[in-house]
Steps between C-alpha positions, in 0.01 A plus 500: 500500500831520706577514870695808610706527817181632738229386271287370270633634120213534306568537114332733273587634160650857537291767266740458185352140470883323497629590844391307833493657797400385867219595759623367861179323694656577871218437770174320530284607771191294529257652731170287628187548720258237568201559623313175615508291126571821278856641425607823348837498400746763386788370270778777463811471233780756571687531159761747425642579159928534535515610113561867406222510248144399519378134501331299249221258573575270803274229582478267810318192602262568760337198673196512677263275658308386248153577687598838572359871301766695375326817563760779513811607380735811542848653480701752642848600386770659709457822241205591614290323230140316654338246231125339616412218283151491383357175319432486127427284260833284391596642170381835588774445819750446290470744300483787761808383605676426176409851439610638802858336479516667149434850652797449784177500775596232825213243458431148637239226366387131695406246264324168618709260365339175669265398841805593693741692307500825422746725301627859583652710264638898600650708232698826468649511846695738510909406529640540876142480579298237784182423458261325742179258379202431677254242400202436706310159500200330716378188573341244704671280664465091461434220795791362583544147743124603630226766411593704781865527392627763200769458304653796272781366233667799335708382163817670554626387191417269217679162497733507253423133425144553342438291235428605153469868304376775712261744322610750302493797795736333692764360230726838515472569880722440768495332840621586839816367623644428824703831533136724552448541839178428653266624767164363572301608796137374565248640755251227582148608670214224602189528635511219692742335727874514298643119591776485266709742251814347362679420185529129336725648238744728683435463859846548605548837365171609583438751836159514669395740726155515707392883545446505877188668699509722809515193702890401372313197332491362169217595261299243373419667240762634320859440371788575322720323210826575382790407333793702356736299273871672298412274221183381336282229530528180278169350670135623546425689788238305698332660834220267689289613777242325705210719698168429618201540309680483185257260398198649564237602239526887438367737244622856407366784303579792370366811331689630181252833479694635158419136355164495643528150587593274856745223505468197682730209652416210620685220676446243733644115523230303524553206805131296408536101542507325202525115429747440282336278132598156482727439260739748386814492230887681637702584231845697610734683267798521573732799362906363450594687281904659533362764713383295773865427588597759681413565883390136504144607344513136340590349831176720641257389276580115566446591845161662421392175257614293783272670757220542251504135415496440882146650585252442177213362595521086518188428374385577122822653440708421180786702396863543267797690502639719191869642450540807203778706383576502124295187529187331706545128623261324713577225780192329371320495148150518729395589855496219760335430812594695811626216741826404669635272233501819241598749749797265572602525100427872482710554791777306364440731167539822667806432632680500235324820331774734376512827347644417156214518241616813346281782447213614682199416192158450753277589227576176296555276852135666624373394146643136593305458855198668397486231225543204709254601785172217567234696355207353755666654858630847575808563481725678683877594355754633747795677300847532666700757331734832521324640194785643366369592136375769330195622382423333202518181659295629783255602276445194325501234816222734682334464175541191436366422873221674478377337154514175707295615753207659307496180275445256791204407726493742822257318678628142478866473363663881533834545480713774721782600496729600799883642519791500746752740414832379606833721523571881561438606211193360378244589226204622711333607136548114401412353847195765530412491127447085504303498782252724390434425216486111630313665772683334791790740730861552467718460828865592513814372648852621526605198665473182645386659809181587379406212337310309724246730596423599150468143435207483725322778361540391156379164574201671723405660196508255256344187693172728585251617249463836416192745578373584139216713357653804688301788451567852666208755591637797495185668672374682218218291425453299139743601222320757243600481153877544429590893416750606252796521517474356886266281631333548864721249656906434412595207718823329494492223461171489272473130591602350850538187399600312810552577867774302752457414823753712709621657212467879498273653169461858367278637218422833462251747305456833387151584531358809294339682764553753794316223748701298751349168575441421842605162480639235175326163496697160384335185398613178366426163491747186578639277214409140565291535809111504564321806402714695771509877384678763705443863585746746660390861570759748602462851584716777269739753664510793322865582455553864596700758269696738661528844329912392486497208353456611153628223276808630314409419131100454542213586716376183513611298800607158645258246433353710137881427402516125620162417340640670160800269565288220563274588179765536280679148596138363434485629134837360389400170659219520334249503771347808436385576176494892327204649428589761191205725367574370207341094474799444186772628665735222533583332802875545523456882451173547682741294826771767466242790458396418863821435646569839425249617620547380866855593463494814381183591759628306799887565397632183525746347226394175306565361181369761306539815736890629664554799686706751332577839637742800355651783704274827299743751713530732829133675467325207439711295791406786709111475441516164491672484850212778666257300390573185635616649816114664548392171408665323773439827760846516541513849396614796810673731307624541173838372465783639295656245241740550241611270209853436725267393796277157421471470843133660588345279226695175585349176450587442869205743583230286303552191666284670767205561257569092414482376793183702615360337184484128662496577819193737461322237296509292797457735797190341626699188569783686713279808608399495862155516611528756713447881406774581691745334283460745228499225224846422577675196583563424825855551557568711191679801449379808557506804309549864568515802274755727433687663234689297223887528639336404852337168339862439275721530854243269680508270222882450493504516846449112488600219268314157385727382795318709765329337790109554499245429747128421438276687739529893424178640434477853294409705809788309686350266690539142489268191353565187539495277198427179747241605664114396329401863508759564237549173346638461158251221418272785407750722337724670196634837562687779294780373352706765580494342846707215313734720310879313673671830411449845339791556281676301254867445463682449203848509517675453198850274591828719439677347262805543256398581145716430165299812375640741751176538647517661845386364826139532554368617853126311598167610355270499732165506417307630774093378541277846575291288765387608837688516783475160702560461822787230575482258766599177516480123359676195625678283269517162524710215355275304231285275701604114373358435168240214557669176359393130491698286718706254340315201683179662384520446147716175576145381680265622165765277311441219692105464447344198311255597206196436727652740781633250713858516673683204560735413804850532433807636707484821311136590597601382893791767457282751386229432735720375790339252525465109436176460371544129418567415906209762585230306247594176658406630840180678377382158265456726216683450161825678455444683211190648653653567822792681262265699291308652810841559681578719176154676466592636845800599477454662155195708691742610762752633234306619218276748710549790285502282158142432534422433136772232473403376847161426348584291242721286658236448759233424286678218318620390805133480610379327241741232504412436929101521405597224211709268706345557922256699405431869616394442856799305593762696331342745631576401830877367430571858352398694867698243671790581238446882570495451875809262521711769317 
């Protein structure tokens, strides 16, 4: 790979096998729509081919989040030649296209090449030629610094500092470079109240803009995300949102009639009490290895230790620290006591914590911690890394992990495992991979900004006990006996093994039958306490499917492709066991018989399934093009096309099907409960027929720039999206109503060639949607990102082991206040005086932290109970509160 003057180079062996030629990666455009905690998102490559003669094989990395379905994948070339990928097995992929670069046919092929890499490879594009990629991905979206918070992390690129031997499928492929430009755009829709939107990772570059109802106010509903940038991106692309009722437990369904089964989702973040067991072992893992050098990750993960040190709980606690790179070292050969004495030394320790212990080998320093844990507590392991390795390692630690846990005692000594990813350009299949299979949660932080309220929530996971014996009633009565080759019930995961308080939980299930359940019944039953069980009804949604929302490469839909997703991840983890005809098929074969399986039906790539796709010709692009345009009920007239125009089957014009797809598999969510709505979304666009050219001139009447205004109904009139007639809480809508702009632009840059190649004017690639009609949208500057104040986290630094704060002139700067003069005129003792001064302040300031609030005010209550007792601190915290 080589970097050319407007692009990324990307090598390939020319056809006589000796020569090298070049494939120019030029734009990026990253296109997004979240709906509530689901994301669809459109990831298109703009390549162009500068060589007289046709290209070789060209492959690219392709990062993606590693909790995401690959589940579509096509190409258009400037020549007029359309390619839709369809999933096949692996070797059967390859082969297809090995064959098709033989016979001079333009082809493409995505390999899986780990959690959250994937590889694409495009061959025989033609010389002077552009071609434009589109690979289509879902997912739900994890908690971020609270369960009604979402945070989506996009890998932009894979850190060139991962440790160790990537897999084969990614050895030969190249990377993007900073010379690709970039666009990302992201439309975010909530059913609740949306509090927040903003970016921890590039909030400076970023552009927001409410969509505005007939009133001139802001919607509270719905917002836009964007960022345009010349050169690409050498950090993760991280978008956070905050809305009401994110947290709330909801279940969806929906009918996949060609399948002849229903799909199911669950989720809910369970908020039950819980006393926490009364003795407990910490152990935290700390990553400093080279790559935690740069961007101060190192520097961030002290801070994290430091805070997470701070707010353990003081009684029954005992805990150590561990370094790894290349090697593991331990500040202590055994776990000791949690008290101040210790805390003082382990302090002193993590100060001087650098990132110089080489490479980044977890697997052995996991192997190291694991072995050293007190066998009669639970215990809970907090790793602080980047992740920045590959596969194989990955692999192995998640296995390693969860051989650990399945070996030890779940009721009375369990061990869980929980991960902060630090840096911006973490390993979310790592982070994601250990905690699950150590069945605790992964968190993420770019910076030091975000540390302190992820501290809280890992430590508010951790210190509780988990709700076990989960069991899911999928209201289809007792299980019959398992059918062949599917059983009655596919649920993912096959075994919820623990639940966290505040922390939001999905599992799905593909049920074998044309019945949708009235309502989903959880139950559990809470480690360590009485006989307390739990039961949680919720009512299912069916998720309606709009005649256009076909999905490109399957009929399935949404939640039938994330519960493959999910099932598939279970079978390599080894959750889920295969279930051949055959009772001596071997394992290993009868597990990639079934991956297969739900690849090749659902169309999603996996280890043993890629999508592959060859251009077969005009005729068959033609048929191919009618048919999909009927499916989506796109369709007024038949339009012309000829092998110089690729414009009326662009890939522009499918991103409409797409993003029907999510949207319509949530429309009960955004749909208004009023007839008179029409289904829509309150505010949305509006539609009106009319002959092709009259939809192309709307559609380029307006750019992604364009002003747009919630509030236009189809027959014209106006509906407020505030009002509790029409409120989003109840709603999803059309996506179409989402759709930021109706063409696409691809302007390839005028530039000087050595080749004599001439100036290029811009392809535009023109989406065959409906006309919308414009109005407008107010943009905004990024609201502040939420950050800690400095005195904040100087305050958490400052508390004893047994949540105490003692006077000093620091904490009276902080708190303005001398709390040493103010004790001795109330007769109480200082430091109690000090610590309730700080409980109210901290309330004051940490309103909209609420989980890290809650920590610190339970130690902090414990200690006053301990030393005054409850009633009487009690009473010096309201006079604290009041005296502010």
């Amino acid at each position: 790979m080589s970097q050319g003057a407007q692009g990324v180079t990307v090598v390939h062996g020319g056809h006589d096998g000796a020569t090298l030629q070049h494939l120019d990666l030029l734009n990026v455009d990253i296109q997004v729509t979240i709906i509530d905690t689901a994301a669809h998102v459109v990831l298109l490559h703009v390549f162009e081919n500068m060589n007289r003669e046709k290209s070789g094989r060209a492959k690219l990395i392709l990062p993606v989040p590693a909790g995401s379905a690959v589940c579509a994948f096509q190409m258009e070339t400037s020549d007029g030649k359309f390619v839709v990928g369809q999933v096949k097995e692996k070797g059967e992929a390859e082969n297809i296209f090995a064959m098709a670069l033989e016979h001079g046919q333009t082809t493409g092929v995505v390999n899986w090449a780990g959690d959250d890499v994937f590889t694409m490879s495009l061959g025989n594009i033609s010389g002077r030629t552009s071609v434009i990629t589109k690979t289509t991905l879902v997912m739900n979206l994890m908690d971020d610094s609270s369960a009604d918070e979402i945070r989506l992390l996009l890998p932009v690129a894979i850190g060139a500092q991962r440790y160790g031997l990537p897999l084969p499928e990614a050895r030969d492929a190249a990377h993007s470079q900073t010379s690709t430009r970039l666009r990302f755009t992201a439309t975010v829709q909530t059913g609740g109240y949306l509090r927040k939107l903003y970016s921890p990772s590039h909030g400076a570059s970023m552009n927001v803009q409410f969509y505005r109802n007939h009133r001139g106010t802001d919607s509270r509903h719905r917002a836009e995300i964007k960022m345009r940038s010349k050169t690409f991106l050498a950090s993760d692309l991280v978008i956070c949102a905050k809305a009401d009722g994110l947290d709330a437990p909801r279940c969806f369904g929906e009918y996949d009639a060609d399948g002849g089964t229903v799909a199911l989702q669950l989720s809910l973040a369970p908020n039950f009490e819980i006393a926490r067991p009364a003795s407990q072992e910490f152990l935290f893992l700390v990553d400093c290895s080279g790559s935690m050098g740069p961007e101060d990750r190192i520097e961030t993960a002290k801070r994290a230790l430091t805070i997470l040190l701070r707010i353990l709980p003081n009684e029954g606690s005992s805990f150590n620290i561990f370094c790894f790179g290349s090697t593991c070292v331990r500040m202590w050969m055994g776990s000791r006591p949690y008290n101040q004495a210790n805390v003082d030394e382990a302090s002193a320790y993590i100060s001087n914590i650098t990132a110089e212990l080489g490479g980044t080998e977890i697997n052995a320093a996991m192997k190291v911690v694991l072995a050293s844990r007190s066998a009669s507590v639970p215990t809970i392991i907090y790793a602080l890394t980047d992740g920045e390795v590959h596969q194989e390692e990955i692999d192995a630690t998640c296995q390693t992990v969860q051989s650990a846990v399945k070996s030890t005692d779940t009721i009375r000594s369990p061990i869980r495992v929980f991960t902060l990813g630090i840096g911006h350009s973490v390993s979310s299949a790592l982070c994601e991979g250990v905690a699950r299979t150590g069945r605790g949660v992964a968190l993420f932080a770019v910076d030091s900004d975000e540390i302190i309220a992820k501290c809280a929530r890992l430590v508010g996971a951790g210190i509780h006990p988990t709700i076990t014996d989960i069991e899911v009633d999928w209201g289809l009565g007792p299980a019959s006996a398992s059918l062949r080759p599917l059983p009655v019930i596919q649920q993912s995961p096959p075994e919820i093994t623990t639940l966290y308080r505040n922390h939001r939980f999905v599992v799905y299930a593909i049920l074998r039958t044309s019945h949708m359940p009235r309502q989903v019944v959880l139950r559990g039953r809470v480690q360590n306490g009485a006989a307390d069980r739990i039961e949680v009804p919720v009512s299912v949604r069916t998720a309606k499917r709009f005649s256009s929302a076909a999905h490109i490469n399957n009929s399935s839909a949404f939640l039938h492709t994330l519960a493959a997703r999910g099932l598939i991840r279970d079978l390599r983890d080894g959750r889920l066991t295969s279930n051949p005809a055959d009772a001596g098929t071997p394992h290993d074969l009868a597990q990639k018989a079934e991956i297969v399986r739900l690849g090749v039906a659902y169309q999603l790539v996996s280890e043993h399934t890629s999508f592959v796709g060859v251009d077969e010709g005009e005729t068959v692009r033609r048929m191919q093009q009618l048919w999909r345009e009927r499916r989506r009920g796109r369709l007024q007239t038949r339009p012309s096309r000829t092998a110089s125009s690729p414009n009326a089957t662009s890939l522009s014009a499918l991103a409409g099907a797409a993003f029907d797809w999510i949207t319509g598999a949530f429309s009960w969510v955004l749909s208004s409960g009023s007839s008179s709505s029409r289904g829509r979304m309150p505010g949305g666009y509006s539609t009106r027929s009319g002959t092709p050219d009259a939809r192309s001139r709307a559609s380029s009447s307006h750019s992604d720039d364009t002003q747009r205004q919630d509030g236009a109904s189809e027959d014209g009139s106006v509906v407020d999206d505030d009002t509790d007639e029409y409120s989003s809480d109840h709603s999803f809508s059309s996506i179409s109503s989402l759709e930021s702009h109706s063409t696409l632009n691809v302007t390839r840059p005028r530039r000087r060639s050595s080749r004599g190649a001439e100036r290029q004017e811009p392809t535009r690639i023109r989406e065959g949607s409906p006309e919308l009609r414009p109005a407008s949208k107010t943009e905004h500057v990024p609201p502040p990102r939420p950050q800690p104040q400095a005195d904040d986290l100087s305050l958490l630094t400052m508390q004893a082991f047994d949540g105490s704060f003692a006077p000093s002139d620091e904490l009276s700067r902080i708190l303005g206040r001398d709390t040493t003069v103010e004790a001795a005129a109330l007769g109480v003792l200082p430091v109690v005086w000090a610590t309730a001064r700080v409980l109210a302040y901290l309330e004051a300031k940490l309103q909209n932290q609420q989980e890290l609030l809650d920590v610190v005010r339970d130690k902090i209550m414990d200690y006053g109970a301990k030393v005054v007792g409850m009633i009487e601190f009690q009473r010096l915290l309201a006079e604290a509160r009041a005296s502010r």
